[in-house]
C-alpha positions as CSV (number, residue, x, y, z in Angstrom):
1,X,-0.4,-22.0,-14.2
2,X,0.9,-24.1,-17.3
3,X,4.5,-23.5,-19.3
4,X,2.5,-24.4,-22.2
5,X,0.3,-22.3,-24.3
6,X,-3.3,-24.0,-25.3
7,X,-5.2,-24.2,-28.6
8,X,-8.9,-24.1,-27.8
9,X,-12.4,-23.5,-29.4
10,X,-14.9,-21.0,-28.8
11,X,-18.6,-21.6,-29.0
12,X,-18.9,-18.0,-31.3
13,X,-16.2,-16.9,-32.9
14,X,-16.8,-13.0,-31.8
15,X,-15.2,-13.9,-28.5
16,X,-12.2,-11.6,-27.8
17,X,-10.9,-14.5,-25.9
18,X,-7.2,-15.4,-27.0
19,X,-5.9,-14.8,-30.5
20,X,-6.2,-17.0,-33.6
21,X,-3.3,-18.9,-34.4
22,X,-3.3,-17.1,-38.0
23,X,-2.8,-13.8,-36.6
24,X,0.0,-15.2,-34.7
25,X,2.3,-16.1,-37.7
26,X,3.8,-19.3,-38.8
27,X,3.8,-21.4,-35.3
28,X,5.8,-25.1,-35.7
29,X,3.2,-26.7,-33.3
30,X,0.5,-26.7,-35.8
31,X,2.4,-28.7,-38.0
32,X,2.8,-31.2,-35.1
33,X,0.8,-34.8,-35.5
34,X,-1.1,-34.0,-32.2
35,X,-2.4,-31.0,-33.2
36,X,-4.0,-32.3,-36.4
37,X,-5.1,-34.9,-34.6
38,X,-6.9,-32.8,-32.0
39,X,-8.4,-30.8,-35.2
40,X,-9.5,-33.4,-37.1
41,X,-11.2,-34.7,-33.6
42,X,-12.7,-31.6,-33.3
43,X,-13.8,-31.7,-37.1
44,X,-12.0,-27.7,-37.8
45,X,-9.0,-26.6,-39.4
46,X,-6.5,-24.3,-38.4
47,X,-7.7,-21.5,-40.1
48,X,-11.4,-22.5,-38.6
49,X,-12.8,-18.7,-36.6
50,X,-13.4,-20.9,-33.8
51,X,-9.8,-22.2,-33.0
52,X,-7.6,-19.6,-31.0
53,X,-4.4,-19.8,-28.9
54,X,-3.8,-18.2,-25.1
55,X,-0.3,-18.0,-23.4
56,X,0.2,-19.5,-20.4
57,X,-0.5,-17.2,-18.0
58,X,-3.7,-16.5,-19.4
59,X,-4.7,-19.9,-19.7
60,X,-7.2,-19.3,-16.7
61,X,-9.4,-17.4,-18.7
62,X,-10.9,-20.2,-20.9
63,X,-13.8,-21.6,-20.3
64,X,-13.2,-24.8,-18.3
65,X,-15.7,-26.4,-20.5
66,X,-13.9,-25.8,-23.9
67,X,-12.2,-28.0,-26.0
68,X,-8.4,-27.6,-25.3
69,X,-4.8,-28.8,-26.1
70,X,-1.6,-27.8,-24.5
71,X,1.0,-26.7,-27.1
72,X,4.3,-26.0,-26.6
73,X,5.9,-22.6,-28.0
74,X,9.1,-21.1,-28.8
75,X,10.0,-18.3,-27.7
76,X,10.0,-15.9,-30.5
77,X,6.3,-17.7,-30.7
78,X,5.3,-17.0,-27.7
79,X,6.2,-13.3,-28.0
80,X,4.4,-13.3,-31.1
81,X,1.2,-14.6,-29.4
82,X,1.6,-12.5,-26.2
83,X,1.8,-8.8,-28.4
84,X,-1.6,-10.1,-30.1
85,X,-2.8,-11.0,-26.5
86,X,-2.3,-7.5,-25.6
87,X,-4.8,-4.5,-25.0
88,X,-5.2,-2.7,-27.6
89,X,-4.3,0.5,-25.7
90,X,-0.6,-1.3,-26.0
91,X,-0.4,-3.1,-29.0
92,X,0.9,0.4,-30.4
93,X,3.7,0.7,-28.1
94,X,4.4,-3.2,-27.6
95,X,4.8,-2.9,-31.5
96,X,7.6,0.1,-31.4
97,X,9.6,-2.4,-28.3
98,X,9.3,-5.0,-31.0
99,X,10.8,-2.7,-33.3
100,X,13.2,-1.3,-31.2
101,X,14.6,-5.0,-30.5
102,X,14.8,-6.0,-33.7
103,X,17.2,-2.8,-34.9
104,X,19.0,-3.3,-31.4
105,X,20.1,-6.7,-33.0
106,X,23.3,-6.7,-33.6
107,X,24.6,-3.2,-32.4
108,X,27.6,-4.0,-30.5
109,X,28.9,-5.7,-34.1
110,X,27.5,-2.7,-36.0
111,X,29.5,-0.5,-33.5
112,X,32.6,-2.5,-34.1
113,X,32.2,-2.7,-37.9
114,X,32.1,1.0,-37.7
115,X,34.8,1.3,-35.7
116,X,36.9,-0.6,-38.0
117,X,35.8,1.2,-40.7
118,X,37.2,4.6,-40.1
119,X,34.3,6.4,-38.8
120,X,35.2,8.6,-35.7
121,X,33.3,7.6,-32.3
122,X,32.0,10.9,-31.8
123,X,30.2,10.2,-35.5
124,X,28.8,7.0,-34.6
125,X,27.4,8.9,-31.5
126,X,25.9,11.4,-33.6
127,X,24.1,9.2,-36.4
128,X,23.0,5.8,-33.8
129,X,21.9,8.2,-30.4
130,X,24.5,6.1,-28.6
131,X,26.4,7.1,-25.6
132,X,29.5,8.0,-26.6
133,X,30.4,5.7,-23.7
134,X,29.3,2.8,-25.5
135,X,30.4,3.3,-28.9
136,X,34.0,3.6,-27.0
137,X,33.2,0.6,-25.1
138,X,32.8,-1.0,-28.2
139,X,36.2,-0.1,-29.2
140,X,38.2,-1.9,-26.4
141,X,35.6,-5.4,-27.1
């Protein structure tokens, strides 16, 4: 297995093999001089139907024939590309963690903030689901 995610073609683009990198969002590697070298090599673009992108540990799956290039990913990239990677009996849920982290940002400052502000602890439990325990764990950080 490879740390690095690959770019790779497919012979017809109605494979459900990998994900293409479009779907994935804004990724900094295609910007990168080797990958618009290894497109223009190939003769496609990166919005081409052929051209999709597999995570690492699902590299094993292309075809050992296909045209490939190792990319490095961030992570928030690589998350990206692993929720489009996923069955479509858990994209659903997958989609609700992704929420779920992205209003978990920042809670122990929220918490604090609210703290600060006057609003009782037992409030703060009521309107965030918190433990109580944390919300007065928050108080003593």
């Amino acid at each position: 297995m490879t740390d690095d995610a690959y770019l790779f073609l497919v012979d017809d683009p109605a494979e459900r093999i990998g994900v293409p990198p479009a779907e994935v969002g804004p990724l900094a590697c295609m910007e990168t001089p080797a990958v618009r070298a290894w497109l223009d090599a190939q003769g496609v673009s990166a919005l081409s139907p052929r051209l999709r992108l597999m995570p690492p540990e699902e590299t094993g799956a292309i075809e050992a024939d296909a045209e490939r290039l190792p990319v490095p990913l961030g992570e928030e990239e690589l998350s990206r590309l692993r929720h489009g990677t996923a069955p479509k009996a858990l994209v659903g849920i997958e989609g609700e963690l992704l929420a779920y982290r992205d209003c978990a940002e920042g809670r122990d400052e929220l918490l604090t903030r609210a703290l600060a502000a006057g609003v009782a602890p037992h409030r703060i439990a009521e309107l965030t689901g918190e433990d109580p325990a944390v919300v007065r764990a928050a108080a003593t950080s």
